[in-house]
N, CA, C and O of each residue as an XYZ file, in Angstrom:
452
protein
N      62.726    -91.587   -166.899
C      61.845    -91.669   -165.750
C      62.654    -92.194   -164.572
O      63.546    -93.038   -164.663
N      62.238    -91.593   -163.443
C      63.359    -92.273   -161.974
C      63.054    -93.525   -161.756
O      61.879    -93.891   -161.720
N      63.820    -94.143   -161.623
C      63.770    -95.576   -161.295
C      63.247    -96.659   -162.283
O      62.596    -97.686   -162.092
N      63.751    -96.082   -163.400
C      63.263    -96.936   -164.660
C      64.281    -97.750   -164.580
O      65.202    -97.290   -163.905
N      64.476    -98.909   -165.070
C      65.279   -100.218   -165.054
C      65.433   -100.357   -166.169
O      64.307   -100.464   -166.654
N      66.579   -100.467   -167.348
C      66.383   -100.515   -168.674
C      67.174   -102.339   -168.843
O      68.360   -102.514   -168.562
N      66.699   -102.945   -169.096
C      66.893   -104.250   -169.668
C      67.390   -104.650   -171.090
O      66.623   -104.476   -172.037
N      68.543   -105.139   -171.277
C      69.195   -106.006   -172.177
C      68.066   -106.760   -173.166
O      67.832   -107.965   -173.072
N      67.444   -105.930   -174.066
C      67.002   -106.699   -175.041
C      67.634   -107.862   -176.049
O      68.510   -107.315   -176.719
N      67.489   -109.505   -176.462
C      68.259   -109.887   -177.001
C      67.291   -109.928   -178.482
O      66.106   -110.242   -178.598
N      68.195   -109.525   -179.453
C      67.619   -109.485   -181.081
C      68.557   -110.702   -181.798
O      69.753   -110.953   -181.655
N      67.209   -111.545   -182.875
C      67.717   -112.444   -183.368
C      67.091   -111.520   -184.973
O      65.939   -111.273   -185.332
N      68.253   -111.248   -185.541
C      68.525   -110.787   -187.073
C      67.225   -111.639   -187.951
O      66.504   -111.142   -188.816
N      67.187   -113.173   -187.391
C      66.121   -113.936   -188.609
C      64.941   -113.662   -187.863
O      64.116   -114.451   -188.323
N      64.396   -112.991   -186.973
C      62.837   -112.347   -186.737
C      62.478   -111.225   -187.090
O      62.928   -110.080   -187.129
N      61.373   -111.892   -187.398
C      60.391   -110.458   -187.973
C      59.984   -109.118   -186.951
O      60.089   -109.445   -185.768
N      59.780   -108.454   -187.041
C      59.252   -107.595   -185.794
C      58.228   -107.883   -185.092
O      57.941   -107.254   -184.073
N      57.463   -108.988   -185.597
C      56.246   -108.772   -185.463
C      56.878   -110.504   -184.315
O      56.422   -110.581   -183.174
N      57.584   -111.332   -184.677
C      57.824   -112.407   -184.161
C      58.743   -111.885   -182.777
O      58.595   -112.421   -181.678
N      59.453   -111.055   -182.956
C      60.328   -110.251   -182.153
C      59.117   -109.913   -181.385
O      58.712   -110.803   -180.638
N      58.655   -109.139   -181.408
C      57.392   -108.206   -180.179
C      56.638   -109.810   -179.731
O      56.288   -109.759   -178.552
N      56.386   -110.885   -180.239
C      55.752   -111.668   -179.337
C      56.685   -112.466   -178.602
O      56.351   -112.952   -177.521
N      58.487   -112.754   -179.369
C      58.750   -113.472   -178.000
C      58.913   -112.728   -176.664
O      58.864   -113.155   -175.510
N      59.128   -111.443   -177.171
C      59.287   -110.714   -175.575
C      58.033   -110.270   -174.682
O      57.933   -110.096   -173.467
N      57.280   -110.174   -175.540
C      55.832   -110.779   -174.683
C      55.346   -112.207   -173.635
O      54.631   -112.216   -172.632
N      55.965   -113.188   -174.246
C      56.264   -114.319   -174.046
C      57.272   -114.497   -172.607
O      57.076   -115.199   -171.614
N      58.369   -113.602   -172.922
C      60.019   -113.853   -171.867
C      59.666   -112.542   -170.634
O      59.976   -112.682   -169.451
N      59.199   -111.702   -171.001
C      58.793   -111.233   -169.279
C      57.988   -110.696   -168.994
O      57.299   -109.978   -169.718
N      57.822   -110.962   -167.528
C      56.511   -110.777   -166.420
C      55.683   -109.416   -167.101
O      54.530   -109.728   -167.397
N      55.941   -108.315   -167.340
C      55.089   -107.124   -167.526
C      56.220   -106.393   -168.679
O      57.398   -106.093   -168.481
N      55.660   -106.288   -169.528
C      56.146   -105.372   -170.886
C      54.748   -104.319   -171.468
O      53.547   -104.588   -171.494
N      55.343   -103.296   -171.817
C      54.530   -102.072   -172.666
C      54.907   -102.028   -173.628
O      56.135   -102.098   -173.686
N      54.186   -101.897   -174.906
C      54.379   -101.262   -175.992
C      53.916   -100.225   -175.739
O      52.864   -100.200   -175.100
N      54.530    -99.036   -176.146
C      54.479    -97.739   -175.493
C      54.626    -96.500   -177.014
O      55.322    -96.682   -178.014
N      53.853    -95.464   -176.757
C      54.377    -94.625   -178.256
C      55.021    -93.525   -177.345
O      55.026    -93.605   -176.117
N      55.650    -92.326   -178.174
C      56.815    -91.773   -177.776
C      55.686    -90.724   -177.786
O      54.969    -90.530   -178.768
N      55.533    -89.716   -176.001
C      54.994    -88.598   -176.437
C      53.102    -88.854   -176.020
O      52.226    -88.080   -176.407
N      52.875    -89.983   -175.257
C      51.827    -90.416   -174.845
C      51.458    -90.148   -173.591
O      52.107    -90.541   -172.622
N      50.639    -89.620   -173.528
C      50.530    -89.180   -171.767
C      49.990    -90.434   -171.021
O      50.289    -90.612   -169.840
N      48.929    -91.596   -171.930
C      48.209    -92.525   -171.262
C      49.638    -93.821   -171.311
O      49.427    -94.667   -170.443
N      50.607    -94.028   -171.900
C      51.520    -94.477   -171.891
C      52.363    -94.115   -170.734
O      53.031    -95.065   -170.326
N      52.578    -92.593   -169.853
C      53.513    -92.545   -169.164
C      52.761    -92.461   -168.180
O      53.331    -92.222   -167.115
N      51.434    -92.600   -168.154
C      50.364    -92.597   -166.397
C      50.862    -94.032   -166.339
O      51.492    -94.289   -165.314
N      50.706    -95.118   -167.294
C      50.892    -96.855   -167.231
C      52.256    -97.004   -166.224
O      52.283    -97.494   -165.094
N      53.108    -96.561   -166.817
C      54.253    -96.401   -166.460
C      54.397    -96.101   -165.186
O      55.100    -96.739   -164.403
N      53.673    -95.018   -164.889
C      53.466    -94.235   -163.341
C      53.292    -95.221   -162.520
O      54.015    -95.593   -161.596
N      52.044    -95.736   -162.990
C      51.388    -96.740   -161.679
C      51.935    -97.599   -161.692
O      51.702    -98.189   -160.637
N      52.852    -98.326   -162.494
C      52.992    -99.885   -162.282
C      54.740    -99.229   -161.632
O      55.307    -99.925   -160.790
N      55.172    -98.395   -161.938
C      56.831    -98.141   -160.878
C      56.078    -97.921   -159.496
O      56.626    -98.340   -158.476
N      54.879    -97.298   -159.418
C      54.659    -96.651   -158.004
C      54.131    -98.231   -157.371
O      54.483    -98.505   -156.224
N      53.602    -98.861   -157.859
C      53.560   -100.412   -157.042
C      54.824   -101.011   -157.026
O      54.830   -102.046   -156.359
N      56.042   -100.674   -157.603
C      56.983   -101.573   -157.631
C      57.543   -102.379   -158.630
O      58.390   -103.232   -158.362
N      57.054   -102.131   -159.976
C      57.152   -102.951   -160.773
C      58.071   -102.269   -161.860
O      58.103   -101.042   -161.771
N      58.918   -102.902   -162.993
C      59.532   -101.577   -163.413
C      59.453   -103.278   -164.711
O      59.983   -104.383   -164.828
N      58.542   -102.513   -165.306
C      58.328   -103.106   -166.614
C      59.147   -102.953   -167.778
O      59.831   -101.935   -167.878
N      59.174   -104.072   -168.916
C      59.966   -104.036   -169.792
C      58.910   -103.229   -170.646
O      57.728   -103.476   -170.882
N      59.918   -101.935   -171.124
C      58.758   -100.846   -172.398
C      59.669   -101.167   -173.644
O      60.865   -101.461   -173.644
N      58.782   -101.035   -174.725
C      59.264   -100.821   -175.957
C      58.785    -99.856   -176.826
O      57.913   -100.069   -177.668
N      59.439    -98.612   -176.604
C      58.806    -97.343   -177.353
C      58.954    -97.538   -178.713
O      60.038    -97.909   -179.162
N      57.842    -97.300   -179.544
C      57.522    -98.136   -180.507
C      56.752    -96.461   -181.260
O      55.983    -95.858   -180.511
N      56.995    -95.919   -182.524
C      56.324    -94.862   -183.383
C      54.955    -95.236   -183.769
O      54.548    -96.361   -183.480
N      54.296    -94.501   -184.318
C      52.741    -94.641   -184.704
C      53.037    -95.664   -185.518
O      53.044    -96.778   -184.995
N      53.297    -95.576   -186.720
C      53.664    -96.749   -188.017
C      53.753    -98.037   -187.151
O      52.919    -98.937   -187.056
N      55.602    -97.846   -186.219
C      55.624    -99.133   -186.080
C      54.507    -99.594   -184.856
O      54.216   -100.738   -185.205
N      53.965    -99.389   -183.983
C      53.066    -99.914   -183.775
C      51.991   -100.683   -184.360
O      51.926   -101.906   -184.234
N      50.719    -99.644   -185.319
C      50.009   -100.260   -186.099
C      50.742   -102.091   -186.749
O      50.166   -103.172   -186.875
N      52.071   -101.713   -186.993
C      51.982   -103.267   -187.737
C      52.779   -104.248   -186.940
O      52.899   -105.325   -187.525
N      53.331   -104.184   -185.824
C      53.815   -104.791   -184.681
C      52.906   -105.240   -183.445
O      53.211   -106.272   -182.848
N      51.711   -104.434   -183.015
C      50.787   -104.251   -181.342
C      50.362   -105.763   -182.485
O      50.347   -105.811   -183.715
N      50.052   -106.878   -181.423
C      49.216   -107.834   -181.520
C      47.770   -107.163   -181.734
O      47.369   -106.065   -181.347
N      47.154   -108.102   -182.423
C      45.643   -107.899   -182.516
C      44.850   -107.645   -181.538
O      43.988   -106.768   -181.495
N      45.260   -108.763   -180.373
C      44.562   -109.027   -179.112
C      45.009   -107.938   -178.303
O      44.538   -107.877   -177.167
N      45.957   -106.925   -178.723
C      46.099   -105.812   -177.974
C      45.242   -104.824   -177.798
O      45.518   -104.052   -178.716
N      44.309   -104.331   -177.145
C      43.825   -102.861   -177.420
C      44.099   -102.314   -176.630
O      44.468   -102.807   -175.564
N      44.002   -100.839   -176.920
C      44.186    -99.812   -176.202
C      45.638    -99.101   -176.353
O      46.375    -99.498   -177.255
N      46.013    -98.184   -175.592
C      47.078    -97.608   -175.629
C      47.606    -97.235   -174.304
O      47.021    -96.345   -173.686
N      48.941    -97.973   -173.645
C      49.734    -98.403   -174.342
C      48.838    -99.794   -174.204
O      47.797   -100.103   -173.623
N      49.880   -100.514   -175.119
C      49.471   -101.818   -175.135
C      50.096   -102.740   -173.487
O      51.310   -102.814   -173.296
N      49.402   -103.167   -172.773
C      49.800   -103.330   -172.111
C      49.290   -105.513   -171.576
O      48.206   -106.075   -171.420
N      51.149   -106.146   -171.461
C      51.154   -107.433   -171.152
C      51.425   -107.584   -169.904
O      52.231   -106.858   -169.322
N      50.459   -109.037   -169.054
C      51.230   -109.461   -168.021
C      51.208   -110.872   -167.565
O      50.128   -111.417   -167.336
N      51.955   -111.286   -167.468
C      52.436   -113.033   -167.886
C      52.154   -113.223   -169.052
O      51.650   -114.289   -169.407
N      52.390   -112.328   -169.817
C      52.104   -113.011   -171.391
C      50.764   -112.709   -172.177
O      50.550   -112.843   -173.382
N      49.829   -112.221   -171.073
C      48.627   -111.630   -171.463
C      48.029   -110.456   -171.705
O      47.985   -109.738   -170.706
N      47.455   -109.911   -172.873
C      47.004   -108.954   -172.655
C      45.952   -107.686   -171.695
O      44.791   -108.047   -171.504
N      46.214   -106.787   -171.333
C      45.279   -106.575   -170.346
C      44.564   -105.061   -170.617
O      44.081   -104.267   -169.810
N      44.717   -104.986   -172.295
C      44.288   -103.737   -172.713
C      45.203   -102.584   -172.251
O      46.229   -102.738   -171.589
N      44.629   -101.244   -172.742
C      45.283   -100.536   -172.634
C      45.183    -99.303   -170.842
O      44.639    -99.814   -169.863
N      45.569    -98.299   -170.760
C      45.525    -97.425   -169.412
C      44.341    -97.664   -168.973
O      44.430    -97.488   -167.757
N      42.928    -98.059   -169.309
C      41.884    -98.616   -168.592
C      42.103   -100.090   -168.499
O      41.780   -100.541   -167.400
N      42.481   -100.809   -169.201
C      42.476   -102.257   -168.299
C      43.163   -102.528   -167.505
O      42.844   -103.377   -166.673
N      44.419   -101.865   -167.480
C      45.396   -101.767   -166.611
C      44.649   -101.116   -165.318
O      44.350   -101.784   -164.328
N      44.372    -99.633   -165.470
C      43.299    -98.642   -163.849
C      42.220   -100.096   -163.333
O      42.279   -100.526   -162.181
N      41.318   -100.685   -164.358
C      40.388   -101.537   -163.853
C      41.366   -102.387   -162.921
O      41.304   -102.043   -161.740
N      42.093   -103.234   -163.150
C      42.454   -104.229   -162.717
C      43.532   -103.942   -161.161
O      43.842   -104.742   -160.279
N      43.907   -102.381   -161.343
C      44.250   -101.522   -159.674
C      43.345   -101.472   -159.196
O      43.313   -102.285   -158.272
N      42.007   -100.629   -159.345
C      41.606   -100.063   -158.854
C      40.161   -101.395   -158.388
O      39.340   -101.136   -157.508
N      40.144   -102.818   -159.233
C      40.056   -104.053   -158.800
C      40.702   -104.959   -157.394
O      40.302   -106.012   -156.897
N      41.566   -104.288   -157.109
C      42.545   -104.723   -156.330
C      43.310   -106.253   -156.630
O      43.695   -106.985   -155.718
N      43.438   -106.561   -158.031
C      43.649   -107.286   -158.820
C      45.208   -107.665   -159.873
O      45.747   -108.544   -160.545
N      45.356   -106.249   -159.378
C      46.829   -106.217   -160.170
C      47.626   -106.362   -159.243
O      48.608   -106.877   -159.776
N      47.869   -106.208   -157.970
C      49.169   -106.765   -157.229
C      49.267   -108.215   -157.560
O      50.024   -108.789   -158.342
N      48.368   -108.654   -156.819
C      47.974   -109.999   -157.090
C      48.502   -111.054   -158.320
O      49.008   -112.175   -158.368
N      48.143   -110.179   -159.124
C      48.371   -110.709   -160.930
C      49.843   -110.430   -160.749
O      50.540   -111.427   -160.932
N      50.494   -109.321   -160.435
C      52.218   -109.206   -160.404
C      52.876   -109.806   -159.556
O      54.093   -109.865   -159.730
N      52.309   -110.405   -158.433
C      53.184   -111.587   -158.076
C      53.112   -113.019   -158.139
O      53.725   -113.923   -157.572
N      52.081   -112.967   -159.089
C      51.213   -114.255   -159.910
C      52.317   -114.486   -161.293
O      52.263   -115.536   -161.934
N      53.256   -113.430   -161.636
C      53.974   -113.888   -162.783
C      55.402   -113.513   -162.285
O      56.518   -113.644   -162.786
N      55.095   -113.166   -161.492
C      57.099   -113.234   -160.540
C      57.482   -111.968   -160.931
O      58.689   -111.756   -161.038
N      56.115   -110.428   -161.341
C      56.794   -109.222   -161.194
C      57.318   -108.534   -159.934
O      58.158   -107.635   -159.904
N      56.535   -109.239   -158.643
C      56.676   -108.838   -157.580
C      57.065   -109.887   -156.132
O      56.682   -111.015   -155.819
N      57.664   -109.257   -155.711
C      57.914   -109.805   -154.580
C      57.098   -110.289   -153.470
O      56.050   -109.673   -153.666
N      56.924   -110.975   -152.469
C      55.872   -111.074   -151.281
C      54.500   -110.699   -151.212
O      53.866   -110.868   -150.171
């Protein structure tokens, strides 16, 4: 995707996947769990580069999803910001089309001014 930003994931060998997917939930501003081949995964994507934001994704297969997405995740993609869940391509649209999500992205230092 243009202007995708790909980020230096760091992996510690003694985590689980499942401990792995929450510290990086945890370490930055806006992350996706994302499946490969998702159209509501690459609209997420759409909107949050077209505001400016170029989120950490982790394309993640059907399998590994199911046993990795937090509980408190729903929807598809799974979508975090400061650490929180905000559901999937509708909680994310609600919270634009709220005029709520800039706001929230420079509320966790995704955005600038």
């Amino acid at each position: 995707m243009q202007g995708l930003r790909v980020r230096q994931l760091t992996i510690d060998g003694g985590e689980s996947p499942e401990k792995r997917i929450e510290r990086l939930i945890r370490e930055n501003p806006v992350i996706i769990l994302s499946r490969r081949a998702c159209c509501m995964c690459h609209v997420a994507k759409r909107l949050l580069a077209n505001v400016g934001v170029h989120p950490t994704v982790i394309e993640l297969e059907d399998a590994e999803a199911a046993a990795v997405v937090p509980p408190a995740a729903t929807g598809s993609p799974a979508v975090f910001i400061g650490g929180v869940p905000v559901g999937g391509l509708e909680g994310l649209m609600a919270l634009h089309l709220g005029g709520r999500l800039v706001p929230r992205l420079r509320e966790v230092g995704a955005l600038r001014g």
